[in-house]
C-alpha positions in Angstrom: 115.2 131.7 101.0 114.5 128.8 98.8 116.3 125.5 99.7 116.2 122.1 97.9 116.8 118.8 98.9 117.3 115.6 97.1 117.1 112.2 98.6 117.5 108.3 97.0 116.7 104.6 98.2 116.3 101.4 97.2 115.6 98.1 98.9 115.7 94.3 98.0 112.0 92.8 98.1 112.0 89.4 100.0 108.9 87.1 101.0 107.5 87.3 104.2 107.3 91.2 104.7 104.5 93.6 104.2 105.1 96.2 101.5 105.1 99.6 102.9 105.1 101.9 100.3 104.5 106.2 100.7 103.4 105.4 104.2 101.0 102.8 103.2 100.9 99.2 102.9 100.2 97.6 99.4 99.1 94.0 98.9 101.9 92.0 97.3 104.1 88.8 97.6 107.3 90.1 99.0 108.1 93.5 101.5 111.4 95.7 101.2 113.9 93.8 103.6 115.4 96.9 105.9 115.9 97.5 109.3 113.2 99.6 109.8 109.7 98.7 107.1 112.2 99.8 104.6 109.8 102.4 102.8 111.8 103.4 100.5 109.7 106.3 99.5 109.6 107.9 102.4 113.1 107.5 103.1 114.2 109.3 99.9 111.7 112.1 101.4 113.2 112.1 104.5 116.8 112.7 103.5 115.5 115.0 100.8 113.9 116.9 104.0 117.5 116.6 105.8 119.5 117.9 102.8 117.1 121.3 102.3 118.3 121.7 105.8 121.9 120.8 105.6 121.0 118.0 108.1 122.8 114.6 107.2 120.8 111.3 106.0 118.7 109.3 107.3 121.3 107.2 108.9 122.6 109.9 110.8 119.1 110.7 112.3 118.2 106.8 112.4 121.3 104.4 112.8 120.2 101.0 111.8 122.3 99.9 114.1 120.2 101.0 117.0 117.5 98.1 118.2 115.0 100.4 118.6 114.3 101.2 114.8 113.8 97.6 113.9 110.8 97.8 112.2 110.2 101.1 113.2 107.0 103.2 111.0 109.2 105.2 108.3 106.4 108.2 109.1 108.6 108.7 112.5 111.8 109.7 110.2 109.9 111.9 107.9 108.0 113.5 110.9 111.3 114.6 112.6 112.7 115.4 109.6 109.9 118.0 109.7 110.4 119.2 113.0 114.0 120.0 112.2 112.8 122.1 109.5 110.4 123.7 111.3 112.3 124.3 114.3 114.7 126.8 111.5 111.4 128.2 110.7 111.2 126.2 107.3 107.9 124.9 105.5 107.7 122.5 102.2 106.8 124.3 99.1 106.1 121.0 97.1 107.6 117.9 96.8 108.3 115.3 94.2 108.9 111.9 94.4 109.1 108.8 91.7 109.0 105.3 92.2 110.7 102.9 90.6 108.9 99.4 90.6 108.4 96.8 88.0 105.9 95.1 90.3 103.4 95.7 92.4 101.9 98.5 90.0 102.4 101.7 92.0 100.2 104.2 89.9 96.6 102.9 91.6 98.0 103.9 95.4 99.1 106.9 94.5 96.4 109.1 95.7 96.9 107.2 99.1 100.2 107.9 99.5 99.4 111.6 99.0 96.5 111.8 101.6 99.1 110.4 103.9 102.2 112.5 103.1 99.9 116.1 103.0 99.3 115.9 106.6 103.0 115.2 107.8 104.9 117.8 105.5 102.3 120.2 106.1 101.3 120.8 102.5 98.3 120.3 100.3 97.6 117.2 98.1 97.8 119.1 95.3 101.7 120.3 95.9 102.6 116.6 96.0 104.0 114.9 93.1 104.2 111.0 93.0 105.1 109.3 90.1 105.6 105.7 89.1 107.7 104.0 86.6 109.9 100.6 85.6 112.9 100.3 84.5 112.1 98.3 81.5 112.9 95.3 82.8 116.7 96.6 83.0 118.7 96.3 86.0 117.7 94.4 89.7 114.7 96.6 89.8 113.8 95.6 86.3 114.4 92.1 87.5 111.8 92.4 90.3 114.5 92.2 93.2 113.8 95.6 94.5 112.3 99.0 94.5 113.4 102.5 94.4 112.4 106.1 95.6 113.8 109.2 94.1 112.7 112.6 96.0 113.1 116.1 95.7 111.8 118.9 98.2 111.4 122.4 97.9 111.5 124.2 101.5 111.3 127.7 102.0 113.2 129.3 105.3 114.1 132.6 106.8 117.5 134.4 105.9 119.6 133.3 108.6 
């Protein structure tokens, strides 16, 4: 059976965090303010992950409520998301994901973020998709305040 998920977030940038971005960190002025790092890549992957599944969000999995995710590595979300798949007997088919940014430009890391994704969804480099683009200076993100992830995953599972 062939499932699909789709997951969203954004995040306001503010000075004094690191950037973590697709599981990496990317030299800039400001971070993603969040309870956890706030990469907001891979937590529109992870609820992407969660809705192939029929699973709830990210904040069902991860309250931010809960102490222990402060500035917890986003990788931990997407690798339980995973297990939950694979524990139905699932596996990723591909995965596509765009980034909205006006600044830092995200294009240059995105070979990065794809050698670090491949190993926690199981897949190849080659069935992920990252994309970068602006919004045209329109908008918060076109004013530099935040960032944005957009995700969709395509999961194969078992008849059940």
């Amino acid at each position: 059976m062939i499932r699909v998920g789709s997951g969203h977030d954004t995040h306001r940038l503010v000075a004094g965090r690191p950037l973590v971005l697709g599981g990496i960190r990317i030299e800039h002025s400001r971070g993603l303010d969040g309870h956890s790092d706030a990469d907001v890549a891979l937590h529109a992957l992870t609820d992407a992950v969660l809705g192939a599944i029929g699973e709830g969000d990210i904040g069902t999995h991860f309250p931010p409520h809960e102490q222990h995710w402060r500035n917890a590595a986003s990788s931990i979300f997407l690798e339980k998301a995973m297990r939950l798949l694979r524990e139905r007997g699932g596996m990723i088919a591909n995965t596509d994901l765009t980034i909205l940014a006006e600044a830092p430009r995200i294009a240059p890391h995105c070979d990065a973020m794809k050698a670090v994704l491949a190993p926690i969804l199981g897949i190849a480099t080659s069935r992920i998709a990252i994309k970068a683009t602006t919004t045209e200076r329109l908008g918060a993100i076109g004013r530099g305040e935040g960032i944005a992830a957009f995700a969709t995953v395509t999961a194969r599972l078992p008849y059940v």
